[in-house]
N, C-alpha and C positions, 0 to 999 in steps of 0.2 A: 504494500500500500504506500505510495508516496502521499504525502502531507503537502501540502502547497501553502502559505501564507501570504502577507505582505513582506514580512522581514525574515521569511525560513521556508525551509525546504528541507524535508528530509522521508528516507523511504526503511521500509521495514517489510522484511520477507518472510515470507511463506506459505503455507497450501488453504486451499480452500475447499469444503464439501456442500453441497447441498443435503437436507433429509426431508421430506415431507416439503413442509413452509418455513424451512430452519437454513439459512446459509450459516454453517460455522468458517473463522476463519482461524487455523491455529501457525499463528507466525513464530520464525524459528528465531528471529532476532530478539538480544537479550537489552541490550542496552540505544535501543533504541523509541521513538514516543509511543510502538504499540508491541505487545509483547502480550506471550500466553496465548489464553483461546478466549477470541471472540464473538459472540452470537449474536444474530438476527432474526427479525420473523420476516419474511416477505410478504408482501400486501399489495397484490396487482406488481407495478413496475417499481414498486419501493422497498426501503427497507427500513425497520421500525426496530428500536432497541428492545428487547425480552421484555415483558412487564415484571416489577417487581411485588414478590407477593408480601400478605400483611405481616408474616412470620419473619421475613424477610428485615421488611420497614423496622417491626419491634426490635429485633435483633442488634439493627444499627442504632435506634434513638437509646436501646440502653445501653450498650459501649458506649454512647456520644457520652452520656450521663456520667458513667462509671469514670470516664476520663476527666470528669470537670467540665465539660460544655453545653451545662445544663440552659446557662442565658443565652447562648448562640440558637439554640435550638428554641428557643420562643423569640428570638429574635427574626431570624428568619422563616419566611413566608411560605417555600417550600415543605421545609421541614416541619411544620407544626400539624399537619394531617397525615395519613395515609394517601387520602385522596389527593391531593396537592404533591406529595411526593409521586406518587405513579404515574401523575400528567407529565411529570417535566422529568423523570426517568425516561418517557417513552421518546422525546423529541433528540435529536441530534444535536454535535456542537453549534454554536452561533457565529457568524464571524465577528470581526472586531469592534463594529458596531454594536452590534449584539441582536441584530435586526434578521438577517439571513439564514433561515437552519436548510442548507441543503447538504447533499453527502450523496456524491456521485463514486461508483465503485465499477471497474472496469477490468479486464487481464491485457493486460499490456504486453507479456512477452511472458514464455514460458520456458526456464530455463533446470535442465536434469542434469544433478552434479553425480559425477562416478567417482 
């Protein structure tokens, strides 16, 4: 996956599956901006991040807790619902504006190392 910005650029490798409505992407680079396994759902010609579930959401708000960032977490808008978290889970990054959520995904070249 190459990353494109205003002030960066950079690319991160490796394979990609389809299952059902699931593209996984499991990139093999470590130290680069994407790393591990990635999921999506497809949705017509889109792709939409997994939804997060409520076991999920609880999980995270009591770490957040346990760590001290009990005021962060009523501070922010997202974080104080389930519902408010799983909208803005599902959307893509934004660009620098903060206005743009697109996430175009392509194969560029297909390269078999021996």
């Amino acid at each position: 996956m190459n990353f494109q910005g205003d002030l960066m650029n950079d690319k991160s490798i490796g394979k990609w599956y389809v299952n059902g409505d699931t593209l996984l992407i499991k990139y093999d680079s470590i130290k680069q901006r994407y790393n591990g396994d990635v999921r999506y759902k497809i949705v017509g010609n889109k792709l939409k991040n997994l939804p997060v579930s409520r076991a999920q959401y609880k999980k995270l708000i009591d770490s957040l807790k346990i760590l001290g960032y009990g005021d962060t977490i009523k501070k922010l808008k997202v974080l104080k619902s389930y519902r408010n978290f799983s909208k803005a889970s599902g959307q893509v990054m934004t660009d620098h504006r903060g206005t743009i959520k697109r996430q175009y995904l392509k194969l560029t070249k297909t390269t078999i190392c021996k």
